[in-house]
N, CA, C, O and CB atoms as a CASP TS submission, in Angstrom:
PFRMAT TS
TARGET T0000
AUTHOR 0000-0000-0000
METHOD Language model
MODEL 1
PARENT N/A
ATOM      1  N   UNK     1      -2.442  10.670   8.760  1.00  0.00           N
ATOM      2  CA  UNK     1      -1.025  10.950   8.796  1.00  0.00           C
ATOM      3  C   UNK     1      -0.682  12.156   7.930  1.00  0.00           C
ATOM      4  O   UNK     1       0.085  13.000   8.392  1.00  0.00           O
ATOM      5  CB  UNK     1      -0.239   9.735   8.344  1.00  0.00           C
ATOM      6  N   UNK     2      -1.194  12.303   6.704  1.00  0.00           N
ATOM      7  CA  UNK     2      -1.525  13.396   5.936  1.00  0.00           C
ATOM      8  C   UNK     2      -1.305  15.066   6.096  1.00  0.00           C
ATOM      9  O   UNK     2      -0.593  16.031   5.820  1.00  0.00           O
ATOM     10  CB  UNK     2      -2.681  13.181   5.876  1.00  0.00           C
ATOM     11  N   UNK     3      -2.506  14.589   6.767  1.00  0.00           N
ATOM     12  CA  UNK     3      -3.015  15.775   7.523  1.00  0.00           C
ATOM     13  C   UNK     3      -2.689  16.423   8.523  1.00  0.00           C
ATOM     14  O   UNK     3      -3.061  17.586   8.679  1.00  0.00           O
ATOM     15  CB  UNK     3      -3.886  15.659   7.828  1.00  0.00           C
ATOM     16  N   UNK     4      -1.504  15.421   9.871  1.00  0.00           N
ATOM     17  CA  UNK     4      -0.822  15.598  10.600  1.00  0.00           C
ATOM     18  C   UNK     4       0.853  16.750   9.973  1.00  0.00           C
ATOM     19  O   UNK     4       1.355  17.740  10.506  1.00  0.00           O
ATOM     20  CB  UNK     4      -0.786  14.113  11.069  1.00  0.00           C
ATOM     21  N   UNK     5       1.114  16.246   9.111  1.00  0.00           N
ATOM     22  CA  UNK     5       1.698  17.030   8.234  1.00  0.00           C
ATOM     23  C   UNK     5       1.807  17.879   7.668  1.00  0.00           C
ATOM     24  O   UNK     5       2.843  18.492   7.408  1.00  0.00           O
ATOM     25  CB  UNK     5       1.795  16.881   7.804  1.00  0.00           C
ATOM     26  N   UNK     6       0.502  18.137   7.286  1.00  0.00           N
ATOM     27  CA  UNK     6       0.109  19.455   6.056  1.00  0.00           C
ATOM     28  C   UNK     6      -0.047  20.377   7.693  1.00  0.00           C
ATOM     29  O   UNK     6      -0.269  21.573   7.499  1.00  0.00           O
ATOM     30  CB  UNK     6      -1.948  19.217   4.564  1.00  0.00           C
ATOM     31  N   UNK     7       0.038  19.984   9.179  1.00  0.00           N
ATOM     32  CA  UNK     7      -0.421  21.030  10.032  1.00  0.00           C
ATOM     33  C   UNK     7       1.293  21.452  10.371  1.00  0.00           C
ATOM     34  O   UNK     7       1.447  22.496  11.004  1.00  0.00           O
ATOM     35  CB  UNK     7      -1.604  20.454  11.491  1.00  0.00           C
ATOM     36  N   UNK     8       2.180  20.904  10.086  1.00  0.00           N
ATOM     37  CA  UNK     8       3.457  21.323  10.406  1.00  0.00           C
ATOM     38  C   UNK     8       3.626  22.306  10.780  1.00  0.00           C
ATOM     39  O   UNK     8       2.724  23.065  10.425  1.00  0.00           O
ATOM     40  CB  UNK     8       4.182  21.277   9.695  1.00  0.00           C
ATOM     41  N   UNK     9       4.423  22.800  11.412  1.00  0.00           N
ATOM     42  CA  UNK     9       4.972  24.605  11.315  1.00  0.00           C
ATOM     43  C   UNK     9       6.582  24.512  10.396  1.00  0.00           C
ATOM     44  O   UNK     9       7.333  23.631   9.979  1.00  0.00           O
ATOM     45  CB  UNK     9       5.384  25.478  13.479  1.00  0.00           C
ATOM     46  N   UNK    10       6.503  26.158  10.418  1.00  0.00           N
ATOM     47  CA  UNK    10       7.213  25.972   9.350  1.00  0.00           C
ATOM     48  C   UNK    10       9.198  25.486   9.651  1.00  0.00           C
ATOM     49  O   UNK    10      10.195  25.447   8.929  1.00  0.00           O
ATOM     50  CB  UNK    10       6.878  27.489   8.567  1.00  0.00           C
ATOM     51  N   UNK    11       8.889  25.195  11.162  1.00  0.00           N
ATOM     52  CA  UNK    11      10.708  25.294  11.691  1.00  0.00           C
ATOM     53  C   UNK    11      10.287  23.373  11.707  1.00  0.00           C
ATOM     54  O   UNK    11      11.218  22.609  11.450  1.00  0.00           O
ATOM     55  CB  UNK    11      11.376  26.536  13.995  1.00  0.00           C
ATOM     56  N   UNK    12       9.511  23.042  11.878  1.00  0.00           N
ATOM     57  CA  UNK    12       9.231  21.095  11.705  1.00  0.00           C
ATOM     58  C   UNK    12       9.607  21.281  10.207  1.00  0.00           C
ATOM     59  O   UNK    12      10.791  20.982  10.048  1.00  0.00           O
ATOM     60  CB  UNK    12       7.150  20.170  12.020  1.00  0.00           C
ATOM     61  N   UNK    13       9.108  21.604   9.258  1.00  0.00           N
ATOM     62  CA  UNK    13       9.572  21.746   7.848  1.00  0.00           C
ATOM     63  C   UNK    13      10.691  21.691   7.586  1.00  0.00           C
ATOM     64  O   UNK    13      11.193  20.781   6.926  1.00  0.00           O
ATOM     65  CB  UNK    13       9.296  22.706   7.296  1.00  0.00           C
ATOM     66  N   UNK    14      11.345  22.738   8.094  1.00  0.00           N
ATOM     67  CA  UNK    14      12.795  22.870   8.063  1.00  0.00           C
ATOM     68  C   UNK    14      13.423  22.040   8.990  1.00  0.00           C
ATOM     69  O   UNK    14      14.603  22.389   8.949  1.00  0.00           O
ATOM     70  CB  UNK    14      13.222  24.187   8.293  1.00  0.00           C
ATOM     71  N   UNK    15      13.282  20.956   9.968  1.00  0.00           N
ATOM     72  CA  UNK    15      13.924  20.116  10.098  1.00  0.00           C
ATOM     73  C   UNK    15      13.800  19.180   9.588  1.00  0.00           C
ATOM     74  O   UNK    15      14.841  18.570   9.347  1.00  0.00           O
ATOM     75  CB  UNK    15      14.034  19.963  10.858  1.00  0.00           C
ATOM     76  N   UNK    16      12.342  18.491   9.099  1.00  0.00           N
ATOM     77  CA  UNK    16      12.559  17.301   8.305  1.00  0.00           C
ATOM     78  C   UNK    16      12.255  17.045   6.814  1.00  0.00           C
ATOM     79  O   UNK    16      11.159  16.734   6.348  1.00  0.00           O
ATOM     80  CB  UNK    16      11.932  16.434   8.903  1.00  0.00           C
ATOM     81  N   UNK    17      13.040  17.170   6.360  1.00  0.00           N
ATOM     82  CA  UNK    17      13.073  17.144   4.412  1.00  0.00           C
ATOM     83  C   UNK    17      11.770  16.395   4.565  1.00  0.00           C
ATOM     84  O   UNK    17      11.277  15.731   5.477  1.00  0.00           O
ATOM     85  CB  UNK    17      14.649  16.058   3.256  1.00  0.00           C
ATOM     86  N   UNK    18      11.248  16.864   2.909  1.00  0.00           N
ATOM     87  CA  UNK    18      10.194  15.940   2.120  1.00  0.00           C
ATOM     88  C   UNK    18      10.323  14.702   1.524  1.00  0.00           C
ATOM     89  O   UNK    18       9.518  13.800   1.290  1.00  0.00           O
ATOM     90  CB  UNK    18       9.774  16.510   1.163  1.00  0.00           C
ATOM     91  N   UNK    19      11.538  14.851   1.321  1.00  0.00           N
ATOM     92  CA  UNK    19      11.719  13.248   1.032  1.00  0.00           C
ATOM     93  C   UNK    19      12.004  12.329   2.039  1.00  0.00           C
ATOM     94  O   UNK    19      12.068  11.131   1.765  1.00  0.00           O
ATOM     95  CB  UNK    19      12.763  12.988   0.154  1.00  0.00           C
ATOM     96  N   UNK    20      12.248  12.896   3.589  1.00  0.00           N
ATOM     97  CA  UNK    20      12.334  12.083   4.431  1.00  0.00           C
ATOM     98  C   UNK    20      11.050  11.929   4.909  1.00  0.00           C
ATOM     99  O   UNK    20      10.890  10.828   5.437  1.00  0.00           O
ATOM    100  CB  UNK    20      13.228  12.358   5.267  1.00  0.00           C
ATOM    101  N   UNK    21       9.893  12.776   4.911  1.00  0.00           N
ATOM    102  CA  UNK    21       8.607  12.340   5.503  1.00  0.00           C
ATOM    103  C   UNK    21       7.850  11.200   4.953  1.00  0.00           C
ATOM    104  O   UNK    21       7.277  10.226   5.443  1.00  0.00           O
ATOM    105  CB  UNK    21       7.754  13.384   5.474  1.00  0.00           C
ATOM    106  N   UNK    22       8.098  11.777   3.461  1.00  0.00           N
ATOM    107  CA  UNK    22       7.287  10.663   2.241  1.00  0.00           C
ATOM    108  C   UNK    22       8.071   9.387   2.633  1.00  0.00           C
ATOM    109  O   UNK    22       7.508   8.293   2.608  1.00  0.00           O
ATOM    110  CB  UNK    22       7.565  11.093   0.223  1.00  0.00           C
ATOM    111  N   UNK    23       9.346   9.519   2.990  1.00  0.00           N
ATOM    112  CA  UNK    23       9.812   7.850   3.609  1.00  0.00           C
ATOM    113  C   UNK    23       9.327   7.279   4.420  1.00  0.00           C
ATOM    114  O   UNK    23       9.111   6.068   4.419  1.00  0.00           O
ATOM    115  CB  UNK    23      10.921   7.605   4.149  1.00  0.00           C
ATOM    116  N   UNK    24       9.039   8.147   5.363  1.00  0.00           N
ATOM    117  CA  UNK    24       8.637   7.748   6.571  1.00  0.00           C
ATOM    118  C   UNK    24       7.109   6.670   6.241  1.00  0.00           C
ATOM    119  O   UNK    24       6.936   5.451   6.231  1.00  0.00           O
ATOM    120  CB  UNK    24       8.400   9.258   7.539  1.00  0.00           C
ATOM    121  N   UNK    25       6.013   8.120   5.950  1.00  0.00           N
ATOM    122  CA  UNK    25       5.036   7.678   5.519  1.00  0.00           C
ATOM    123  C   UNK    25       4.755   6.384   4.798  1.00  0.00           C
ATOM    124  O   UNK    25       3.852   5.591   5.064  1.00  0.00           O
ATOM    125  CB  UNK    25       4.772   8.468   4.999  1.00  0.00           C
ATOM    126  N   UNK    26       5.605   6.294   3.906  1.00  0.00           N
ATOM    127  CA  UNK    26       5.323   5.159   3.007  1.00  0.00           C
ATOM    128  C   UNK    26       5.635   3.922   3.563  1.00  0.00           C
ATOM    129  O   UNK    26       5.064   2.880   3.238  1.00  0.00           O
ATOM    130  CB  UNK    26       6.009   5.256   1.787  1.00  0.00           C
ATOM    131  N   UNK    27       6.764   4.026   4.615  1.00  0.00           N
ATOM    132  CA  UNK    27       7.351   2.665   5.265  1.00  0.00           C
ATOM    133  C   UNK    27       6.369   2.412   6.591  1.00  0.00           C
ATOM    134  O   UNK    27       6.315   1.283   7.080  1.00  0.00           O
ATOM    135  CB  UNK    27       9.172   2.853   5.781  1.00  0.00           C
ATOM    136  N   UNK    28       5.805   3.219   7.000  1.00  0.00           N
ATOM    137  CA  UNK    28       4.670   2.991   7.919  1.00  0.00           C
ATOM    138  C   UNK    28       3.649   2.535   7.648  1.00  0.00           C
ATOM    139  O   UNK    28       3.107   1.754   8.430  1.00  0.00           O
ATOM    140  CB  UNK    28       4.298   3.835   8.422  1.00  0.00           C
ATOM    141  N   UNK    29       2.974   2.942   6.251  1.00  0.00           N
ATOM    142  CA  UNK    29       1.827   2.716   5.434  1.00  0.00           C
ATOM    143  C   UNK    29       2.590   1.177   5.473  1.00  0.00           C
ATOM    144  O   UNK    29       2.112   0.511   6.392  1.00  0.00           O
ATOM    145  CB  UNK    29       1.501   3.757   3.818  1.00  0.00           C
ATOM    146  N   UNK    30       3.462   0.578   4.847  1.00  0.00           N
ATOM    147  CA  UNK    30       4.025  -0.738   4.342  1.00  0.00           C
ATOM    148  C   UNK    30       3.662  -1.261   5.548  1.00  0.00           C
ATOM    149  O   UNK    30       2.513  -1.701   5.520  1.00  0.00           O
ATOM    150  CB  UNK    30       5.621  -0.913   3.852  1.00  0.00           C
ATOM    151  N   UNK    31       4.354  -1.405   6.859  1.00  0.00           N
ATOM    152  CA  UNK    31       4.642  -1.715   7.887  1.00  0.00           C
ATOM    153  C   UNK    31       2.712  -2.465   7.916  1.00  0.00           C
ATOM    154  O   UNK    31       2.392  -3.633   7.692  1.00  0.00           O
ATOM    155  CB  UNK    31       5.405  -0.326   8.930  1.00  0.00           C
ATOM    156  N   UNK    32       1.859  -1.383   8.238  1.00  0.00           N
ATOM    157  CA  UNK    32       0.753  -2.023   8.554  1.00  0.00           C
ATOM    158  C   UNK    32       0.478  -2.667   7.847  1.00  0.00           C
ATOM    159  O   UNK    32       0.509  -3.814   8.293  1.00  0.00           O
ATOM    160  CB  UNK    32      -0.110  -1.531   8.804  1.00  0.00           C
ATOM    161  N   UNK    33       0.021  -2.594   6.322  1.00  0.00           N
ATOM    162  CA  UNK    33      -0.365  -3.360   5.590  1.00  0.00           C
ATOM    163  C   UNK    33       0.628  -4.783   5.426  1.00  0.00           C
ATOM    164  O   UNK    33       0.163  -5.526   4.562  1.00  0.00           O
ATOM    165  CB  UNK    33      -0.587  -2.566   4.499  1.00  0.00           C
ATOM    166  N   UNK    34       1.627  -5.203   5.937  1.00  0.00           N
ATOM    167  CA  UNK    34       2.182  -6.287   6.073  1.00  0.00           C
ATOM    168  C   UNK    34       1.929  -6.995   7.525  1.00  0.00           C
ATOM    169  O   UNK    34       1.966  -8.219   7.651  1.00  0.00           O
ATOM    170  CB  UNK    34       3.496  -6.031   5.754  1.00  0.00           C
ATOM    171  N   UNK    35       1.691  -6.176   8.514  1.00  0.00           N
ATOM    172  CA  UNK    35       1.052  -7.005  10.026  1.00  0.00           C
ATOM    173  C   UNK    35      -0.204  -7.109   9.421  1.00  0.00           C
ATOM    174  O   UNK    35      -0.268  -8.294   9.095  1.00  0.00           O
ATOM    175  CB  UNK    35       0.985  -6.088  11.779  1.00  0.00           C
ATOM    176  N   UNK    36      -1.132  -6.615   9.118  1.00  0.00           N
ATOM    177  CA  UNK    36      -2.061  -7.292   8.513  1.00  0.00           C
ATOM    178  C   UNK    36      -2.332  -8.294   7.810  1.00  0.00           C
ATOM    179  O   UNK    36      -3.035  -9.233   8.184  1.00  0.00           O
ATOM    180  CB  UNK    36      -2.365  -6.851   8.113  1.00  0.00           C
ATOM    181  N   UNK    37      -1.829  -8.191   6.792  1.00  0.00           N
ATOM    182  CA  UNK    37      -1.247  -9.219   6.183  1.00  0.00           C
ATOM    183  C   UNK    37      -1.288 -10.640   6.279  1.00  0.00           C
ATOM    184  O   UNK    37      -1.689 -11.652   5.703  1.00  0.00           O
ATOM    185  CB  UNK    37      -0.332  -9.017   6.292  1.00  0.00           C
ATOM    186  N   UNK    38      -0.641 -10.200   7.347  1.00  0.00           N
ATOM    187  CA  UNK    38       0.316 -11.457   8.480  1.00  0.00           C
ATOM    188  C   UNK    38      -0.694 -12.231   9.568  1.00  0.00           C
ATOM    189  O   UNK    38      -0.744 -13.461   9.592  1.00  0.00           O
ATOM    190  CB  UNK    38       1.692 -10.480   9.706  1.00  0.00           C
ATOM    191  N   UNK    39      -1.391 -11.507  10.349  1.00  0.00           N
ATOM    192  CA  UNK    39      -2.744 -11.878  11.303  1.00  0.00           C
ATOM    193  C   UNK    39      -3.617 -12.508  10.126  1.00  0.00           C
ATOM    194  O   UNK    39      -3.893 -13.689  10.334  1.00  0.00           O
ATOM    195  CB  UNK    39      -3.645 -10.336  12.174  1.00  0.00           C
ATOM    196  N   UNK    40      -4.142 -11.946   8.863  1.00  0.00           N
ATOM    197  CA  UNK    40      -4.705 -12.968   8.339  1.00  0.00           C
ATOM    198  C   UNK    40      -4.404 -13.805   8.157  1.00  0.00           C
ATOM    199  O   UNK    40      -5.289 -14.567   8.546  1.00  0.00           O
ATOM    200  CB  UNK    40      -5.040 -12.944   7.686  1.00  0.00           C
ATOM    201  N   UNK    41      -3.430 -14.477   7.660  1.00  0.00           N
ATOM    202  CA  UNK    41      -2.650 -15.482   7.262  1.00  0.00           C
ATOM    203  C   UNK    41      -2.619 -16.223   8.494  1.00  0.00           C
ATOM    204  O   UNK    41      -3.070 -17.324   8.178  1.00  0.00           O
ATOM    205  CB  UNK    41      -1.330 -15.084   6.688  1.00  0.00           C
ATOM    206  N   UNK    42      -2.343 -16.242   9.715  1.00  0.00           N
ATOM    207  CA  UNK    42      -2.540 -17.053  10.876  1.00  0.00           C
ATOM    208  C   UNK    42      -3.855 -17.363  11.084  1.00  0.00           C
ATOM    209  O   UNK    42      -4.263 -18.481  11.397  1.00  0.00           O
ATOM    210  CB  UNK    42      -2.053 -16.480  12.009  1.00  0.00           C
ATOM    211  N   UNK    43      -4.787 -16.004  10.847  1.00  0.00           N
ATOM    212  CA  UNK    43      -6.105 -16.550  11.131  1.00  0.00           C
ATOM    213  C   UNK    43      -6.581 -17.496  10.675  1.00  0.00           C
ATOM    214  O   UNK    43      -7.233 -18.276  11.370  1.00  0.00           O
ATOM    215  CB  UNK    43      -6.899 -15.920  10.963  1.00  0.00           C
ATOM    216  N   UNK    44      -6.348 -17.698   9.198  1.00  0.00           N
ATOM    217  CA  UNK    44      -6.657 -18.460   8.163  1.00  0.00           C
ATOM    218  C   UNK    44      -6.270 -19.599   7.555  1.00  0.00           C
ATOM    219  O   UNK    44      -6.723 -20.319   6.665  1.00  0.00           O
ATOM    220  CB  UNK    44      -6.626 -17.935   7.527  1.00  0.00           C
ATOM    221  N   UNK    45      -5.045 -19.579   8.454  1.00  0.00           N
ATOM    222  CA  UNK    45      -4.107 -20.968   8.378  1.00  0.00           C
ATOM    223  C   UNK    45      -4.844 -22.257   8.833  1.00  0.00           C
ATOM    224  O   UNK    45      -5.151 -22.532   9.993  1.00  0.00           O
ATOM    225  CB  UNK    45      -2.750 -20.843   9.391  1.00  0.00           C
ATOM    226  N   UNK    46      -5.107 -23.099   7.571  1.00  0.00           N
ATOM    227  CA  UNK    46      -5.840 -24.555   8.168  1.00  0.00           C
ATOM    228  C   UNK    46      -4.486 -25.087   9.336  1.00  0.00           C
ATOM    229  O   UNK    46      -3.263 -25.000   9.227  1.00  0.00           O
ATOM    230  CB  UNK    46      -6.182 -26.066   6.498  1.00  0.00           C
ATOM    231  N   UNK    47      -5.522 -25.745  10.631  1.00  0.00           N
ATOM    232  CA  UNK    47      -4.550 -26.350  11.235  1.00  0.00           C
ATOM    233  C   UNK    47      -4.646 -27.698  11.101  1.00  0.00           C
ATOM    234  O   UNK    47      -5.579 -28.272  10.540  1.00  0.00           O
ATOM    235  CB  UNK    47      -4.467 -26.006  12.448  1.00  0.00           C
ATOM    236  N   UNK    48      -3.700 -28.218  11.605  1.00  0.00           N
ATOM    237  CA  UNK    48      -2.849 -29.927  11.357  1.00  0.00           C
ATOM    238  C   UNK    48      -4.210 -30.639  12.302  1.00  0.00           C
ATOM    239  O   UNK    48      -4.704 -30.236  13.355  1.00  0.00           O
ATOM    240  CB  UNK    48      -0.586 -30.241  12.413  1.00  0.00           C
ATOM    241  N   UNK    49      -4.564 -31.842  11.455  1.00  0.00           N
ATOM    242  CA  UNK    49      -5.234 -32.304  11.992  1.00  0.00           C
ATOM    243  C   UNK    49      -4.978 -33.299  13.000  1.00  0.00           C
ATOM    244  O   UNK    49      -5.913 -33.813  13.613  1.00  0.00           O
ATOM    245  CB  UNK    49      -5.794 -32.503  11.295  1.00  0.00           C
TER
END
């Protein structure tokens, strides 16, 4: 995702602020690491006997 970024041009720059990418990024980064999360937790869930 990074790296997708650092290839910007410079008129993508100028439409989307840095503090809106780093939002982005970070709430996406969150996003997976909580469906993950989440599938383990089902996987792993003892079931009712």
């Amino acid at each position: 995702m990074y790296e997708n970024i650092q290839g910007y041009s410079f008129s993508n720059i100028d439409k989307f602020s840095t503090a809106g990418l780093v939002t982005r990024l970070t709430t996406d980064v969150t996003n997976v690491q909580n469906a993950y999360q989440m599938i383990l937790r089902m996987c792993t869930r003892p079931r009712p006997a």
